[in-house]
Biopython code that builds the backbone (N, CA, C, O; Angstrom):
import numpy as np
from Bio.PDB.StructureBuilder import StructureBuilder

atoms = [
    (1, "UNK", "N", (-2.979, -1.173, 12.620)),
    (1, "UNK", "CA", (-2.550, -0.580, 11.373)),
    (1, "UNK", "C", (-3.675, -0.701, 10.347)),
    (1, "UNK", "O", (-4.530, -1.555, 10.581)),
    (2, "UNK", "N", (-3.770, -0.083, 9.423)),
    (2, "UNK", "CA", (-4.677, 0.142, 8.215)),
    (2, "UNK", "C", (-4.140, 0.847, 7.204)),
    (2, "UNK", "O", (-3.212, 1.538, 7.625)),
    (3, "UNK", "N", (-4.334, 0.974, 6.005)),
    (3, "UNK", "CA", (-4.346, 1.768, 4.685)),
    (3, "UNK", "C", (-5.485, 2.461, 4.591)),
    (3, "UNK", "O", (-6.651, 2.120, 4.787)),
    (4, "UNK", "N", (-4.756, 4.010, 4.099)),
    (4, "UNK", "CA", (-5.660, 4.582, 3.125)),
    (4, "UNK", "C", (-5.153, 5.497, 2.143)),
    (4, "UNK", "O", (-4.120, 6.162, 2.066)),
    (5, "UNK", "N", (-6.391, 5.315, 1.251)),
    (5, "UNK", "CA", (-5.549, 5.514, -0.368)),
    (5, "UNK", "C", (-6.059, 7.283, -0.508)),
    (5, "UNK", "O", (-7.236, 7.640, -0.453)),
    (6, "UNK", "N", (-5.208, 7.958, -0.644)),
    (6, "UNK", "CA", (-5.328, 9.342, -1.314)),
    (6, "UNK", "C", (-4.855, 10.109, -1.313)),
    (6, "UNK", "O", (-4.154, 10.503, -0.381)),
    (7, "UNK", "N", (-5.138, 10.996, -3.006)),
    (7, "UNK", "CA", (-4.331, 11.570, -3.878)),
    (7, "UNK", "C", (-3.926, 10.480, -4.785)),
    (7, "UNK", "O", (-3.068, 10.802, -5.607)),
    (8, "UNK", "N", (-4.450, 8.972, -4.833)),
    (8, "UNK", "CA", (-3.691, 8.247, -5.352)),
    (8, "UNK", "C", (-2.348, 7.471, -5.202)),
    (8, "UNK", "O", (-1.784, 6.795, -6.063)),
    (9, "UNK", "N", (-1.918, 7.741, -3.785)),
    (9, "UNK", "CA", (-1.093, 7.144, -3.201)),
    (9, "UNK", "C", (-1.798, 6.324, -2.111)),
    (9, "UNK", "O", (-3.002, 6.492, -1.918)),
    (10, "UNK", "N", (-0.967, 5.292, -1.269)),
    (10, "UNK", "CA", (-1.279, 4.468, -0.005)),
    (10, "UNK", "C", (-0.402, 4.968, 1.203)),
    (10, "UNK", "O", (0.826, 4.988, 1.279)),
    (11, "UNK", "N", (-1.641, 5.496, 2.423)),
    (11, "UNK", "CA", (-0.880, 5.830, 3.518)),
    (11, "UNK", "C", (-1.042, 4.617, 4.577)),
    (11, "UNK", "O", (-2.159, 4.168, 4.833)),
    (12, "UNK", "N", (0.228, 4.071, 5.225)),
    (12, "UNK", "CA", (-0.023, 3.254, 6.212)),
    (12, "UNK", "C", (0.102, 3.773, 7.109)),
    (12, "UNK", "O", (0.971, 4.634, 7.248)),
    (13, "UNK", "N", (-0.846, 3.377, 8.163)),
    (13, "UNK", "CA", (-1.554, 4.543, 9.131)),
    (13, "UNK", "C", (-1.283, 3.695, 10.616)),
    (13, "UNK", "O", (-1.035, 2.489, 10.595)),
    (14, "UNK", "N", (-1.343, 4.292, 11.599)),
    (14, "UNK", "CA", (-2.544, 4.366, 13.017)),
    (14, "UNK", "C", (-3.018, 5.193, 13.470)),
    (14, "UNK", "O", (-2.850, 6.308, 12.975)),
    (15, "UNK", "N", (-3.765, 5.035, 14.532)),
    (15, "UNK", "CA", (-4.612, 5.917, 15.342)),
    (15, "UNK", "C", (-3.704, 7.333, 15.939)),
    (15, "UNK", "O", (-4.270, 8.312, 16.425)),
    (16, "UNK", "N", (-2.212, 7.206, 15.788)),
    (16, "UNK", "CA", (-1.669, 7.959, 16.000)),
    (16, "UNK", "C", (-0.813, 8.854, 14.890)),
    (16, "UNK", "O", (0.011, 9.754, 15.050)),
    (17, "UNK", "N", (-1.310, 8.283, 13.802)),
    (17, "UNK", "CA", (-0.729, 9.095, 12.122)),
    (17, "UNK", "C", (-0.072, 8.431, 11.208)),
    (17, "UNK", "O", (0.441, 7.351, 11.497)),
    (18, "UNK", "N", (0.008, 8.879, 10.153)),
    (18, "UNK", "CA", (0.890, 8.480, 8.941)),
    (18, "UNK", "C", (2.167, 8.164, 8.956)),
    (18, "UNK", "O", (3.084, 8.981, 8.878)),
    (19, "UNK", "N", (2.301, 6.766, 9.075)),
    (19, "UNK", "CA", (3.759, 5.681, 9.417)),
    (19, "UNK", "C", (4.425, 5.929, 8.031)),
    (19, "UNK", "O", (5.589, 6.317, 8.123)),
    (20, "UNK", "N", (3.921, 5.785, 6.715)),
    (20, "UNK", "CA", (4.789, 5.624, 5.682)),
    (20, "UNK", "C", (3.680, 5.891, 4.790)),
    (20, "UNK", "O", (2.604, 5.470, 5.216)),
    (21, "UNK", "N", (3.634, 6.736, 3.170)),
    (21, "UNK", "CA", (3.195, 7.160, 2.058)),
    (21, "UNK", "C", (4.076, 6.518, 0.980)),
    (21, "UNK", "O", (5.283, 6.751, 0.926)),
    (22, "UNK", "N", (3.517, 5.798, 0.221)),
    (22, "UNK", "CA", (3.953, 4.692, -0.600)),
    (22, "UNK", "C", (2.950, 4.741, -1.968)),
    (22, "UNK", "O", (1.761, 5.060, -1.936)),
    (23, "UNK", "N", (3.674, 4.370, -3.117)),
    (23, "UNK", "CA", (3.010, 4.064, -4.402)),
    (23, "UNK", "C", (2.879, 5.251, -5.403)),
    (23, "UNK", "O", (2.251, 5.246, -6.462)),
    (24, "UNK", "N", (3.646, 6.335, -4.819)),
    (24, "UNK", "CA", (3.376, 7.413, -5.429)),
    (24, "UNK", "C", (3.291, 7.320, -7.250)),
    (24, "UNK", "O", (4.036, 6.624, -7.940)),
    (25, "UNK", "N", (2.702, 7.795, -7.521)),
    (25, "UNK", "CA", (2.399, 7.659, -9.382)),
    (25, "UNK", "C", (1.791, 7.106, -9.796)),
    (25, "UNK", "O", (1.389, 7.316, -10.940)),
    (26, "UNK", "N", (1.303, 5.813, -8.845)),
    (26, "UNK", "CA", (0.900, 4.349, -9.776)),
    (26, "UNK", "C", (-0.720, 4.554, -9.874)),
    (26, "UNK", "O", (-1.389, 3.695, -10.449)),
    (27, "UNK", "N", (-1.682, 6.363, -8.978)),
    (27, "UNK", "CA", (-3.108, 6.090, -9.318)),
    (27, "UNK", "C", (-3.535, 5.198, -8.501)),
    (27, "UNK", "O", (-4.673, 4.871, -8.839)),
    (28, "UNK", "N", (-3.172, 4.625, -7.562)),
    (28, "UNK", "CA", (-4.040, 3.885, -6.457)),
    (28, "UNK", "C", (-5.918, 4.103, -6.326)),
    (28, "UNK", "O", (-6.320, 4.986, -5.569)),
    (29, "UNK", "N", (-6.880, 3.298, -7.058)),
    (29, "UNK", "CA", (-7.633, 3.907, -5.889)),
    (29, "UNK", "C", (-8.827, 3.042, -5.221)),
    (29, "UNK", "O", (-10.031, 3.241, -5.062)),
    (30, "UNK", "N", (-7.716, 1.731, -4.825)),
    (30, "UNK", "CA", (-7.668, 0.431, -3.524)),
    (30, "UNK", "C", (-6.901, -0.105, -3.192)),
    (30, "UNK", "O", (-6.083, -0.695, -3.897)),
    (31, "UNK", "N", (-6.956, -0.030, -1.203)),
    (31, "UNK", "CA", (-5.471, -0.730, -0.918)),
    (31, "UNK", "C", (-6.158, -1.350, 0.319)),
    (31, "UNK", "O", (-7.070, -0.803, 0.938)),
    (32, "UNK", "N", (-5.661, -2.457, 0.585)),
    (32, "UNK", "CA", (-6.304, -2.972, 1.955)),
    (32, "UNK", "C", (-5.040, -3.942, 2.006)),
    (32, "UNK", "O", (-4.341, -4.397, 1.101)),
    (33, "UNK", "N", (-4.986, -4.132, 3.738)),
    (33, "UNK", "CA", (-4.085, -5.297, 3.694)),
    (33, "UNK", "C", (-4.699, -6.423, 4.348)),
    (33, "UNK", "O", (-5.630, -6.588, 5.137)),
    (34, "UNK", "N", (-3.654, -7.313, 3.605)),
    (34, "UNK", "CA", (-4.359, -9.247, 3.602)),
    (34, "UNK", "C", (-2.634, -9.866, 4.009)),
    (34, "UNK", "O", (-1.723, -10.003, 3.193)),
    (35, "UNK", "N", (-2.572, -10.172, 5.566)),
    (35, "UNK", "CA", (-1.779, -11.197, 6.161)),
    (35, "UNK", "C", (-0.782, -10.030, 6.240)),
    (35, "UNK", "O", (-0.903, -9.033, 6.951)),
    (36, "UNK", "N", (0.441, -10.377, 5.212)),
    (36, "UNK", "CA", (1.802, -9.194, 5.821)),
    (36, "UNK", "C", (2.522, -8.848, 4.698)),
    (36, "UNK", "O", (3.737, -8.817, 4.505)),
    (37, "UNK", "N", (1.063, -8.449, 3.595)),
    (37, "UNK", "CA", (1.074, -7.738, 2.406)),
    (37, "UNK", "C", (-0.165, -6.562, 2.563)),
    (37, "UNK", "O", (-1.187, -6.610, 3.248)),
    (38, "UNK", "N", (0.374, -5.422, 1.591)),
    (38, "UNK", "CA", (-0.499, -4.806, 1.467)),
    (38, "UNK", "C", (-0.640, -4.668, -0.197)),
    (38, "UNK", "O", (0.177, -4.289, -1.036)),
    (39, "UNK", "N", (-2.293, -5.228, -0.341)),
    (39, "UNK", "CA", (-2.476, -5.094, -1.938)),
    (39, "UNK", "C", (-3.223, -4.090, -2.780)),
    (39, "UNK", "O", (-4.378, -3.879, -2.409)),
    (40, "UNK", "N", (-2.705, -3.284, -4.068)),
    (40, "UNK", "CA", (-3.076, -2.284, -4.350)),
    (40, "UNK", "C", (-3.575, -2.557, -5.298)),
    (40, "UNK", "O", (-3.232, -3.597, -5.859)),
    (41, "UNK", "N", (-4.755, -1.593, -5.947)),
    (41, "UNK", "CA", (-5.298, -1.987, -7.052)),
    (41, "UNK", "C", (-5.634, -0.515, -7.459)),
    (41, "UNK", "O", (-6.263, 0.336, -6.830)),
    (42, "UNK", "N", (-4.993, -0.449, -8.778)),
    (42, "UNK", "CA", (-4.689, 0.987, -9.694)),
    (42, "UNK", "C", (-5.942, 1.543, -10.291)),
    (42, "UNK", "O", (-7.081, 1.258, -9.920)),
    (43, "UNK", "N", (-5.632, 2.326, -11.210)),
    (43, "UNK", "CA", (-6.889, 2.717, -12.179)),
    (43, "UNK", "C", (-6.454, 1.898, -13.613)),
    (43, "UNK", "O", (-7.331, 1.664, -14.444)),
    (44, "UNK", "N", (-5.263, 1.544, -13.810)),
    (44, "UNK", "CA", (-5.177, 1.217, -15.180)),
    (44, "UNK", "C", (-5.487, -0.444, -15.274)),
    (44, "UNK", "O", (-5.597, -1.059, -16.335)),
    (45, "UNK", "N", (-5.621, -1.119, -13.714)),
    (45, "UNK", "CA", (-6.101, -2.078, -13.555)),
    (45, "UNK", "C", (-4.997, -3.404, -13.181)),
    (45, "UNK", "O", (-5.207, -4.617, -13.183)),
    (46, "UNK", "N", (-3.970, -2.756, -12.921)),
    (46, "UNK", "CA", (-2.824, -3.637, -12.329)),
    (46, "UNK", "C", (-3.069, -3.366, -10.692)),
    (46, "UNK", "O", (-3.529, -2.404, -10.076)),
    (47, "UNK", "N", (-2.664, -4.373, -10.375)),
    (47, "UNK", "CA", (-2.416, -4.777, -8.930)),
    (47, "UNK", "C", (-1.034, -5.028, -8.368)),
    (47, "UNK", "O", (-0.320, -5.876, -8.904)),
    (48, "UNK", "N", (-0.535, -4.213, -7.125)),
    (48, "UNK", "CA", (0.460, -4.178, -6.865)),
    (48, "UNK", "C", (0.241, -4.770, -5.105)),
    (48, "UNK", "O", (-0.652, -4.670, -4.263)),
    (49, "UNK", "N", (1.235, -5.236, -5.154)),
    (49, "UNK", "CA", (1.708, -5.780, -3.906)),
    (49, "UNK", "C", (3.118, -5.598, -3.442)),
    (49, "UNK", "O", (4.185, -5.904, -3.974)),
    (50, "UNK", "N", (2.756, -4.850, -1.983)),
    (50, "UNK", "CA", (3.793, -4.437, -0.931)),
    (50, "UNK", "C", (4.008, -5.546, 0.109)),
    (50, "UNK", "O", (2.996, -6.153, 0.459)),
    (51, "UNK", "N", (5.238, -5.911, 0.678)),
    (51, "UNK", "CA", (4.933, -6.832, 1.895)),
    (51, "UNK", "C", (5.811, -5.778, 2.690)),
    (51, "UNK", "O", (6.850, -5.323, 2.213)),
    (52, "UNK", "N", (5.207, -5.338, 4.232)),
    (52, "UNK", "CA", (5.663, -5.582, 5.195)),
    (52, "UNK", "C", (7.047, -6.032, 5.791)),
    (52, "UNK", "O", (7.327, -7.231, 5.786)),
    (53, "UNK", "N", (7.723, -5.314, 6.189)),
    (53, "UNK", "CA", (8.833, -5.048, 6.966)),
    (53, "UNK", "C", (9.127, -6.282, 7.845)),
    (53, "UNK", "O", (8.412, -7.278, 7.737)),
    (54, "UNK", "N", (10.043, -6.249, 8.615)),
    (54, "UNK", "CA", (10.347, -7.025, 9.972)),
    (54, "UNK", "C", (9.584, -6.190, 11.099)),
    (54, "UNK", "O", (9.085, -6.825, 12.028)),
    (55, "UNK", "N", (9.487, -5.033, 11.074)),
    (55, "UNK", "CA", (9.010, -3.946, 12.024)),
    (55, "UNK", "C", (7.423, -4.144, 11.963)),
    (55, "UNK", "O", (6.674, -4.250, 12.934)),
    (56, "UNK", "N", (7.158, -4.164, 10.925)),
    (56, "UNK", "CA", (5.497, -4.414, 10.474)),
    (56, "UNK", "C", (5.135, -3.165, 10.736)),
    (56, "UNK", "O", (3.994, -3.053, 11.186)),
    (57, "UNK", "N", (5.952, -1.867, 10.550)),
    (57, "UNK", "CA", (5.213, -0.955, 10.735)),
    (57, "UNK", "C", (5.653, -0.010, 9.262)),
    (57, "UNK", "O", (5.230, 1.145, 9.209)),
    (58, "UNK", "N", (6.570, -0.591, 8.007)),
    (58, "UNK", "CA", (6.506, -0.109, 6.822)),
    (58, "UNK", "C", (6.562, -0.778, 5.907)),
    (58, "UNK", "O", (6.757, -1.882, 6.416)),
    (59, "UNK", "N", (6.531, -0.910, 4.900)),
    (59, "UNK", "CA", (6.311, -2.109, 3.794)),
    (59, "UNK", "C", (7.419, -1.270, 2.422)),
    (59, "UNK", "O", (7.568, -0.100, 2.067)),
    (60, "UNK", "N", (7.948, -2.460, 2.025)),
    (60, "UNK", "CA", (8.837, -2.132, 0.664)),
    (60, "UNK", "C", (8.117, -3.351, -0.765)),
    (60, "UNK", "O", (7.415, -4.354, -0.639)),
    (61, "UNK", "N", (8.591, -2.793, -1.818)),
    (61, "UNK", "CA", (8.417, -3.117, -2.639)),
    (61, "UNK", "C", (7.669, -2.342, -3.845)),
    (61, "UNK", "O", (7.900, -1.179, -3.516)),
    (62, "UNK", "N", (7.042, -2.279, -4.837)),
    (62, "UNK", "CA", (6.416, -3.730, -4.495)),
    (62, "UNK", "C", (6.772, -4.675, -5.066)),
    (62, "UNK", "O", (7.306, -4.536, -6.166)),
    (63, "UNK", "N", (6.607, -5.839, -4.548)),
    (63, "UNK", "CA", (7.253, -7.380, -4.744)),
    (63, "UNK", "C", (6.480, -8.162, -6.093)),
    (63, "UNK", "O", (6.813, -9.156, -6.738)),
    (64, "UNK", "N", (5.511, -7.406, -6.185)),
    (64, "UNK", "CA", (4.993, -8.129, -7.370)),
    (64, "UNK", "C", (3.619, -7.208, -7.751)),
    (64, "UNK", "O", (2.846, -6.719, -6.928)),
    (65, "UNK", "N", (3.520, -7.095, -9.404)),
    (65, "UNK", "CA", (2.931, -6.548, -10.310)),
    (65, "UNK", "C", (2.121, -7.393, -11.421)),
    (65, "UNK", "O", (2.586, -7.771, -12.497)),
    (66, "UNK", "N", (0.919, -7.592, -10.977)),
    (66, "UNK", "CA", (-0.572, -8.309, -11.374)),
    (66, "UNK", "C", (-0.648, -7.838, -12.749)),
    (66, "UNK", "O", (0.206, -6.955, -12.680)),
    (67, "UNK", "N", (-1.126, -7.797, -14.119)),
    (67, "UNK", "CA", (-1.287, -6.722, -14.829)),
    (67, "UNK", "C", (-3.164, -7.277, -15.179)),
    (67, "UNK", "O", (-3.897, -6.573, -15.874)),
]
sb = StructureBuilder()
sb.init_structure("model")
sb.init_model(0)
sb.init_chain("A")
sb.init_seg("    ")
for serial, (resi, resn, name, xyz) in enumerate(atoms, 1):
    if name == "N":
        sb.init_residue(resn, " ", resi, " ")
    sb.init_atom(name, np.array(xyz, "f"), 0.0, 1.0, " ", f" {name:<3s}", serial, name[0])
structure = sb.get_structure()
């Protein structure tokens, strides 16, 4: 699995396509994931964090907002 950010949203991906499109609005433009979060970092300079499912193949939240 991997992220990638565009249009300003986060797509969580594999080698076989786009699992889930997430963050819509928030201007994304960095997302990488660290353990069984995925962390975003905006243009207005907040950081958002998604964690990961039971499935580990979609993530909800986000669980918490950096400003």
């Amino acid at each position: 699995m991997f992220v990638r950010v565009k249009n300003g949203q986060v797509e969580l991906r594999d080698r076989n396509g786009c699992y889930q499109t997430f963050a819509s609005g928030k201007n994304i433009n960095y997302a990488v994931i660290q353990g069984n979060e995925v962390v975003c970092n905006s243009d207005d300079g907040r950081t958002y964090i998604y964690e990961f499912n039971s499935s580990g193949k979609s993530v909800y939240g986000p669980t918490h907002v950096v400003s």
